[in-house]
C-alpha positions as CSV (number, residue, x, y, z in Angstrom):
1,X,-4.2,24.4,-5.9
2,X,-0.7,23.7,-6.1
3,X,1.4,25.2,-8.7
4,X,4.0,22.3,-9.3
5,X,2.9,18.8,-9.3
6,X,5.5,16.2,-7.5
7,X,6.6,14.2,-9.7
8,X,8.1,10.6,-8.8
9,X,11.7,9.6,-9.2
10,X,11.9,7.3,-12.8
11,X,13.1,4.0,-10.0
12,X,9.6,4.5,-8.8
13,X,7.5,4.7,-11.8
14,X,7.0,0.7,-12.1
15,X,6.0,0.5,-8.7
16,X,3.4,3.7,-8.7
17,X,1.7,2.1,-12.3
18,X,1.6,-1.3,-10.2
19,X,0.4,0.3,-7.1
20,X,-2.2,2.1,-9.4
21,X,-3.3,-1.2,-11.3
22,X,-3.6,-3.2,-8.4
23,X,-5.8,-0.8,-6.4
24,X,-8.5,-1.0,-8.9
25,X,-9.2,-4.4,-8.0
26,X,-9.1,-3.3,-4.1
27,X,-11.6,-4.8,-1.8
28,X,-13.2,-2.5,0.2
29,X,-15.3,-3.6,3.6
30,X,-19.0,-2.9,3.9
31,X,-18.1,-0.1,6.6
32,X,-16.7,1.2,3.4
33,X,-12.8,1.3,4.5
34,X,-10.5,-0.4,1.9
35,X,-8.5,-3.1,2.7
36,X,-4.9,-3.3,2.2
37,X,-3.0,-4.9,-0.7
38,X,-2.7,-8.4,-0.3
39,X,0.6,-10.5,-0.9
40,X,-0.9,-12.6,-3.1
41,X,-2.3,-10.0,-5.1
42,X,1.2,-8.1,-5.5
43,X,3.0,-11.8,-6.3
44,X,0.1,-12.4,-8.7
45,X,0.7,-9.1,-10.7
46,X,4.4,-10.0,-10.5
47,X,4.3,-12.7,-12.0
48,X,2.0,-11.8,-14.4
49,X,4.2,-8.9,-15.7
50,X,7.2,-11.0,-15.8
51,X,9.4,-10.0,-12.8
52,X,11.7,-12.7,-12.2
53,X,15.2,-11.2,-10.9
54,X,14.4,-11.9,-7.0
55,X,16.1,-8.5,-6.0
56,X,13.6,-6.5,-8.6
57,X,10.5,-8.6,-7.3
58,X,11.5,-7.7,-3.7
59,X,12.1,-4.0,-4.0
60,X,8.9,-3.9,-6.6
61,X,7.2,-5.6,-3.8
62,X,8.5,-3.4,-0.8
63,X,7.7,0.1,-3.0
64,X,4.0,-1.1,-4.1
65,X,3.3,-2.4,0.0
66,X,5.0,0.9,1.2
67,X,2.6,3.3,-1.6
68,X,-0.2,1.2,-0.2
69,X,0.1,1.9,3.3
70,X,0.8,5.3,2.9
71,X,-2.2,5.6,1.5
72,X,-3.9,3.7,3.6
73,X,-3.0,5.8,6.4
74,X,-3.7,9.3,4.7
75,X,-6.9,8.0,4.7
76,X,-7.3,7.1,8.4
77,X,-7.9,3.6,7.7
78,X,-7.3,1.7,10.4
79,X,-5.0,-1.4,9.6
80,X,-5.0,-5.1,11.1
81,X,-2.1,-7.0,12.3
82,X,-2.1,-10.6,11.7
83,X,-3.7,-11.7,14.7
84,X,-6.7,-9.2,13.7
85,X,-6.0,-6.8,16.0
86,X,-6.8,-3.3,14.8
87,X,-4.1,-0.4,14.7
88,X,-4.2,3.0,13.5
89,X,-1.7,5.4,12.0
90,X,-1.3,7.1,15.6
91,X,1.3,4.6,16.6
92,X,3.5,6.0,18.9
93,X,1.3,8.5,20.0
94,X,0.7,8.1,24.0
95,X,-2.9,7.4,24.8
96,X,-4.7,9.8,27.7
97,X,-5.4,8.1,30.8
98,X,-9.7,8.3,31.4
């Protein structure tokens, strides 16, 4: 067990309570993986907590899709691009030869 918790810096906080609220409502596939975040789900909560200066929507929005897909990818989900292609974390990571 780890003797000091990390703690996030105070510019994060919004986004880690959004990132928290949002993933209760997360879909998760009947292979039981969860799905990622969707825009309109992050604009939605946006909007709904009254973010309107554009530069605070778009760095709320990068920090919640960022704390998503780290998670995402601690968890060895496997993620799809938008032409459904699935992708791992392993990117970059040469593939052996069979």
């Amino acid at each position: 067990m780890m003797d000091h918790q990390p703690e996030l810096y105070d510019d994060l906080q919004l986004g880690w309570n959004a990132w928290e609220e949002l993933s209760l409502s997360r879909i998760w596939r009947h292979d039981g993986t969860p799905s990622g975040l969707l825009h309109s789900e992050i604009r939605e909560w946006l909007d709904l907590n009254a973010v309107v200066d554009n530069e605070s929507r778009v760095d709320l929005y990068r920090t919640i899709k960022t704390m998503d897909l780290v998670w995402l990818s601690l968890r060895g989900t496997k993620l799809k691009d938008k032409r459904g292609n699935a992708s791992s974390s392993n990117r970059g990571k040469k593939r052996k030869r069979r």
